[in-house]
N, C-alpha and C positions, 0 to 999 in steps of 0.2 A: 834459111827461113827464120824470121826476127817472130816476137814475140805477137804483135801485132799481125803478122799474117797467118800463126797459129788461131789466133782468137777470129779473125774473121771467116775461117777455114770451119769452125768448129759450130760456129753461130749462122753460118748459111743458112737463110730461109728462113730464120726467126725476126717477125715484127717488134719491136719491144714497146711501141708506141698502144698496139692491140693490148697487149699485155699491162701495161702502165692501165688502159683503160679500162680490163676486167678486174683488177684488182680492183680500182678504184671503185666501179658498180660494185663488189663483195662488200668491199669496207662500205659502202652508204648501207645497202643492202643489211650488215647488221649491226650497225647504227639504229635503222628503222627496229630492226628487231628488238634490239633494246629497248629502244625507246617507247614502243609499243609493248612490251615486259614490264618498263618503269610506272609506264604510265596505267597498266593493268593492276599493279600492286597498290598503286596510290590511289587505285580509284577503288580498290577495295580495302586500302584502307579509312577514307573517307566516307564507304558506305557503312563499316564495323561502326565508326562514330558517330556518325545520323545514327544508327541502331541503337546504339547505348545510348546515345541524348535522348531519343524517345523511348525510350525504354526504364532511363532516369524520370522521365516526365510524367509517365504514368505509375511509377511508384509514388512522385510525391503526391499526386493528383487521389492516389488511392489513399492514401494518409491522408490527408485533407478532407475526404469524407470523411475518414473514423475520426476524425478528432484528434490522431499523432501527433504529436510532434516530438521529432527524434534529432538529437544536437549530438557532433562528437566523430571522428574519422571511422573511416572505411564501417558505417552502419549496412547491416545485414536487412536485404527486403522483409517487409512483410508478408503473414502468409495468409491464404486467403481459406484455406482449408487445411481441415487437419491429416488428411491423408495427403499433403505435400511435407509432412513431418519423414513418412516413413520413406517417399521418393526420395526428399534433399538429403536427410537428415540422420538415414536409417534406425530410426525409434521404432520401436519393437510393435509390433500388429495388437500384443496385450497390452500396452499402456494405451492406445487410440481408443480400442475396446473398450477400456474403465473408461475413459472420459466419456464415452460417447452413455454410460451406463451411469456415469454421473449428473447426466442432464445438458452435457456440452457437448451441442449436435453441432454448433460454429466457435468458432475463435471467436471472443471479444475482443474488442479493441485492443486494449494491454494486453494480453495473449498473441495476438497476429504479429507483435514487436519483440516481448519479450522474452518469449520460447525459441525464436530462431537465434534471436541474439545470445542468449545465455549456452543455447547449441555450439555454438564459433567461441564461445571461452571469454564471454565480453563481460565488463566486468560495472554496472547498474546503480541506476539511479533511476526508480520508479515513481512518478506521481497519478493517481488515477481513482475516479471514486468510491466512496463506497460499495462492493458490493458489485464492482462489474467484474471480479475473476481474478483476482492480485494473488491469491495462494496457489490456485493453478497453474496460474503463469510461471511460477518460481519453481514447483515442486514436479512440472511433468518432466521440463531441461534437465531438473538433480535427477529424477528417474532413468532416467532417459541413459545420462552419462553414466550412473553408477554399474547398468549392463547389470551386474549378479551381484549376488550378497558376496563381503570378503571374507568375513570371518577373520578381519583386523582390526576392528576397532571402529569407531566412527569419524566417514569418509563427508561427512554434513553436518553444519552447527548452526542452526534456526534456535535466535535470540527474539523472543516476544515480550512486551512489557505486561502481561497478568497470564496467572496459572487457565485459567478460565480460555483463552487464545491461545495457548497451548497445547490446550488438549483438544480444541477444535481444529489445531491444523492439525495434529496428529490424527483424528479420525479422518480428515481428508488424505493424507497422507497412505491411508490404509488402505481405502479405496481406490484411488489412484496408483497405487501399488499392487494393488491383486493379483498375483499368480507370477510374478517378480521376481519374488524371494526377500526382495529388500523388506530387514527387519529398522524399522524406527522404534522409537523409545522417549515416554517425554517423564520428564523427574517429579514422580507423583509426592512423595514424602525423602527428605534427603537423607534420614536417619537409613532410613530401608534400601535407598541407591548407594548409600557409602556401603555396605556390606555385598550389596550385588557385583560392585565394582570391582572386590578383591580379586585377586590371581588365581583363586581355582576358580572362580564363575565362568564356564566355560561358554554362555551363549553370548557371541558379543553382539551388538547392534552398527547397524550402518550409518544413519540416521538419530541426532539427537536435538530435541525440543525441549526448551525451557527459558526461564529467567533469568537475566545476567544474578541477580543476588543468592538465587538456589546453586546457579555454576560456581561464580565467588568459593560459595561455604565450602563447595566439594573440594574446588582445587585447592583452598587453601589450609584442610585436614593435614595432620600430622602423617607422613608414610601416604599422603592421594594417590593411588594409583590410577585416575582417570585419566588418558591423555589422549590427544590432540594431534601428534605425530604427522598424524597420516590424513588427515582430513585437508578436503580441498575445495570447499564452499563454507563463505560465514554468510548465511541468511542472517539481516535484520528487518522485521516485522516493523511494524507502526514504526518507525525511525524516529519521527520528532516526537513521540512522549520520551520514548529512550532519552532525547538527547536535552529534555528539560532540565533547568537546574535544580538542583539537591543539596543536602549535605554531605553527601560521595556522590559526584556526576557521576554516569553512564562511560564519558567519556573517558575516565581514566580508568572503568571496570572492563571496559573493549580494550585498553592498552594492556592491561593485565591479561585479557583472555587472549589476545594476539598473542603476547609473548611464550605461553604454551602452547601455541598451532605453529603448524606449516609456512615457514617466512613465506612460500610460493601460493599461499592461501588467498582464494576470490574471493570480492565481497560485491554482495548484492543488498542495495538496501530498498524497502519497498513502504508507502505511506497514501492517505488518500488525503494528507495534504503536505502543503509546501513550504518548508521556515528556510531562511537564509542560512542559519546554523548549520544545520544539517548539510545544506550545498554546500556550504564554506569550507566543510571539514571533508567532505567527498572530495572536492578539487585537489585539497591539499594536501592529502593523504593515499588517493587513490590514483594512477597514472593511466591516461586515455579512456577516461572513463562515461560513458553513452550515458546521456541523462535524456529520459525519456517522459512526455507529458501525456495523459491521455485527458482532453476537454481543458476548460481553462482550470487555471490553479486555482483552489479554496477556493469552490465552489461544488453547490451539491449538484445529486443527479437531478434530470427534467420532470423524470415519475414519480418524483413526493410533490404533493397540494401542501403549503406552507401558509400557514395563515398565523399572522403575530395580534393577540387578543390585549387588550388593556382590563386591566381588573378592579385598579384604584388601590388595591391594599392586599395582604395577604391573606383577611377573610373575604376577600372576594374571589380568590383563587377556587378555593373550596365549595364558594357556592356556584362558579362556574364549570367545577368539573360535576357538581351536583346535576347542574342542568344538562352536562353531555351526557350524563347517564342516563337521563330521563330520556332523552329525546333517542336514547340507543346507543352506547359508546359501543366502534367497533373494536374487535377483540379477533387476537391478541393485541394486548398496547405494552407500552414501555412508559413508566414513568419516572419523569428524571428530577432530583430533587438536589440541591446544593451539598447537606452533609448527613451525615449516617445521623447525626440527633434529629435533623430533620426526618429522616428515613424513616424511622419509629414513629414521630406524633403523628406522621401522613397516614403511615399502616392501622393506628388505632382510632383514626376515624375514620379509615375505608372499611375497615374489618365491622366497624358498630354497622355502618348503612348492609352491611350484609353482603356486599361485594367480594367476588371470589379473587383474593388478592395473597401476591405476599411479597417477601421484601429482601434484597439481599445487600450487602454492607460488610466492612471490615471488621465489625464484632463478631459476625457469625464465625460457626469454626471452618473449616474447609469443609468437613463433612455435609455439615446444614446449606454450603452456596452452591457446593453438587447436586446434592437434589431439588434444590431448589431451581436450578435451574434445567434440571433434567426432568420437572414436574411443568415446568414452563415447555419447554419443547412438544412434552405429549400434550400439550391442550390441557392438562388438569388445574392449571392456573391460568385464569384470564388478563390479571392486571401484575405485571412485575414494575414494584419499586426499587429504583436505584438511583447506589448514584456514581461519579463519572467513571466511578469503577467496572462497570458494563457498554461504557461509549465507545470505548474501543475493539474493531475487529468482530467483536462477537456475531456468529451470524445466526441467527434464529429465522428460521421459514416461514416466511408469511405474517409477520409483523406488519399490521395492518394500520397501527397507530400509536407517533409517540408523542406524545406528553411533557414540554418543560415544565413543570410545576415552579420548579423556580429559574430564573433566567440564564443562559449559558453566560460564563464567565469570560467567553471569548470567541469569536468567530471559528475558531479551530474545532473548538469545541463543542460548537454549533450543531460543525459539520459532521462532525463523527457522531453526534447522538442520534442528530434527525435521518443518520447513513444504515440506522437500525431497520430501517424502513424501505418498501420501495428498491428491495432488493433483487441484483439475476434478472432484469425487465420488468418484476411485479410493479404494482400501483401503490402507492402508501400514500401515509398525511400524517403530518404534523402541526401540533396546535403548540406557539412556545405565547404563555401568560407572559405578562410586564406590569409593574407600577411605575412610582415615577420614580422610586430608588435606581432603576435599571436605565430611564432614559440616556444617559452618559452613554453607555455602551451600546445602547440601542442603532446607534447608525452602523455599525458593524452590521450588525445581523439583516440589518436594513438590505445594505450593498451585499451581503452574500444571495437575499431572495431575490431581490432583483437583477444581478447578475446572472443565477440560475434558472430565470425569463419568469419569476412571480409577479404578483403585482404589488406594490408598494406604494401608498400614501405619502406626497412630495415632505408634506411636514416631519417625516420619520426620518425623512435622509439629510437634517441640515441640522446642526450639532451649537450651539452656543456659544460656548466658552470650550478653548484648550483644555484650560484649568480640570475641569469637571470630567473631561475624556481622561485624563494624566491620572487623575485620582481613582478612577475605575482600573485601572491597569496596574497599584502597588497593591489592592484587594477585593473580596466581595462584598455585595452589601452586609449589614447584620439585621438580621429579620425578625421580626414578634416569631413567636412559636405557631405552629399551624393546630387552631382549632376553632369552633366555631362557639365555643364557650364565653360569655359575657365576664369580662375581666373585672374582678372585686372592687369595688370604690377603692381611689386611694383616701387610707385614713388622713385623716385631721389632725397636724401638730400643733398641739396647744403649750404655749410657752407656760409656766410654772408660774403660779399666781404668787407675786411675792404683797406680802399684807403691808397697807400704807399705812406707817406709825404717828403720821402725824393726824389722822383722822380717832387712832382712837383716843 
């Protein structure tokens, strides 16, 4: 028996043609399965991305009502409420509690963006008005992350440009901190912080608030022991007065304070308006950094009435805040005045009419601009003089009305004074006077009211000459003195009779 009749022997009765043809239905069989698996996956992966497209779509779409706009990879949503802080975010049930104790029963705009963001470790570029929530927004994320007091040192560096914004974000700070633990701390006198600072002061602070030039003096004491180690947020406040120029910029006292922090140190810089500068040196300086808009740029908010007055001269200035008084000036008001000389002739004809006034400026000591503005706060002063030394940041409650007595020097400047007003969703007004020293500059201010939907007279927005613009921007005007006093004749120069010799 050969090999071949073994195998026919053994394979008796088997079809193999049947066999060829049930394999072949298995193999089709799961092929289908496959390909009904493939096709299952793919079709849920194409539902996943319709989902995130409209999902995408109605984020931006909810931006777009608040006024966002958010530039910069992998941006974190906005939040629509503040208890999605403690679901997404887990922030603690007592910081929701302060804010809600604070008066912030919703996110505002710049809050809905910048809380979550600062949450995810992002690292900011804030523009957003006066007055809609820009300290909160910064200081609930620092809360938030710091969890409990360390008892190392401070873990947060909030740079503000005046002592005065300082210690208002610090009082916010306190509040919004309540029951935390986190201790802040803003540098009231640096004489008295350079000895707290020594090696037996055992209470140390979490959180520190102040001026790059009170930081400067500290760090650069003989034997400083402040430091910076461990800290892991640089807050900057109003960004663009910081980053004005000087005779020591801003810009190289941040390179110095950098260099004693944390190379791995965040920075958030926050302003309620928008310079080139300040972007130019984020981009370049900072890596992947979220620059974040709320409303357009340099531009105020909708709830101040804005009305730009012509006076003819600077006693007519005087006799038109005469006539708001008469007719009722609301109070509190803010009056803004070009320079601290000015500051004083204003005070001493408001103080003669009997108006309950006073006046704060760089002459005063520190002592007399505290209370003075903490006699401002409680109502016991109705009319506060200043000058641009209070346009920044400060926030006072219910500022009803502010006053350019003399013209802002800049659209910027504009913004930040008339930003004293009309704050948190209140109503305000601003009345800014002009002669025709200010027309030059006047189309600025022009396009800022009208851009922030005032009404404006087409004559006010259409500028001359270059020339007269260019000349407004190297300085201010120079003004008569403010008073309502009838200027001396000028004397009479009589040349010296010389006697003619040939008549006698």
């Amino acid at each position: 028996m050969d090999s071949q009749d073994i195998f026919n022997k053994l394979t008796r009765g088997i079809r193999f043609n049947a066999v060829r043809k049930e394999l072949k239905n298995e193999i089709k069989a799961q092929e289908k399965n496959d390909a009904d698996f493939g096709s299952t996956i793919l079709k849920k992966k194409v539902d996943k991305n319709r989902l995130e497209a409209i999902r995408r779509e109605q984020v931006a779409h909810f931006r777009n009502i608040n006024g966002i706009s958010a530039s910069g990879k992998n941006i974190p949503d906005p939040i629509k409420e503040f208890i999605e802080l403690k679901e997404n975010y887990s922030v603690s049930e007592q910081i929701i509690n302060n804010l809600n104790s604070c008066g912030y029963k919703k996110p505002t705009p710049v809050q809905m963006q910048i809380i979550p963001a600062m949450l995810s470790d992002r690292e900011i570029l804030a523009c957003a008005p006066t007055g809609s929530g820009k300290t909160a927004a910064f200081l609930v994320p620092l809360l938030a992350k710091l969890h409990q007091p360390s008892k190392q040192g401070f873990r947060v560096l909030i740079l503000c440009p005046t002592r005065e914004l300082s210690k208002q974000i610090l009082r916010e700070c306190i509040l919004l901190g309540k029951g935390t633990g986190i201790v802040p701390h803003c540098i009231r006198k640096v004489s008295v912080d350079d000895k707290k600072f020594g090696p037996n002061f055992s209470k140390k602070f979490d959180i520190l608030i102040t001026t790059p030039n009170r930081l400067i003096y500290l760090l650069n004491k003989e034997n400083s022991v402040v430091s910076f180690s461990r800290t892991e947020w640089l807050i900057i406040d109003e960004s663009d007065k910081l980053f004005e120029p000087g005779i020591r910029s801003f810009r190289d006292q941040l390179e110095e304070i950098e260099r004693c922090c944390n190379e791995n140190i965040k920075k958030a810089m926050f302003s309620a308006t928008y310079t080139a500068q300040v972007a130019k040196w984020c981009h370049k300086n900072i890596k992947n950094i979220l620059s974040v808009t709320v409303g357009h740029r340099n531009t105020t908010v909708q709830d101040v009435e804005q009305d730009l007055v012509y006076v003819g001269n600077e006693t007519g200035k005087l006799i038109a805040f005469r006539d708001l008084v008469k007719q009722g000036l609301p109070i509190p008001a803010l009056v803004f005045v070009q320079s601290k000389e000015r500051a004083k002739q204003l005070f001493n004809e408001l103080i003669f009419d009997g108006i309950n006034v006073d006046v704060i400026h760089a002459d005063r000591t520190q002592l007399q601009r505290d209370n003075v503005v903490k006699a401002f706060r409680e109502g016991k002063i109705w009319v506060l003089i200043c000058t641009e030394l209070m346009g920044r940041g400060i926030d006072f409650k219910g500022v009803k009305l502010v006053i350019n007595f003399d013209f802002p020097p800049s659209a910027i400047s504009y913004i930040h004074r008339i930003g004293r007003t009309g704050r948190a969703g209140r109503s305000g007004k601003a009345i800014t006077y002009f002669t025709d020293d200010d027309k030059p500059t006047l189309i600025k201010i022009s396009k800022v009211i009208r851009d922030s939907g005032g009404t404006v007279p087409e004559y006010l927005l259409s500028l001359k000459s270059k020339k007269s613009r260019k000349k407004t921007q190297l300085s201010v005007p120079s003004r008569e003195p403010i008073t309502t006093e009838m200027a001396p004749p000028a004397k009479k120069k009589f040349k010296k009779q010389i006697p003619d010799e040939s008549k006698s």
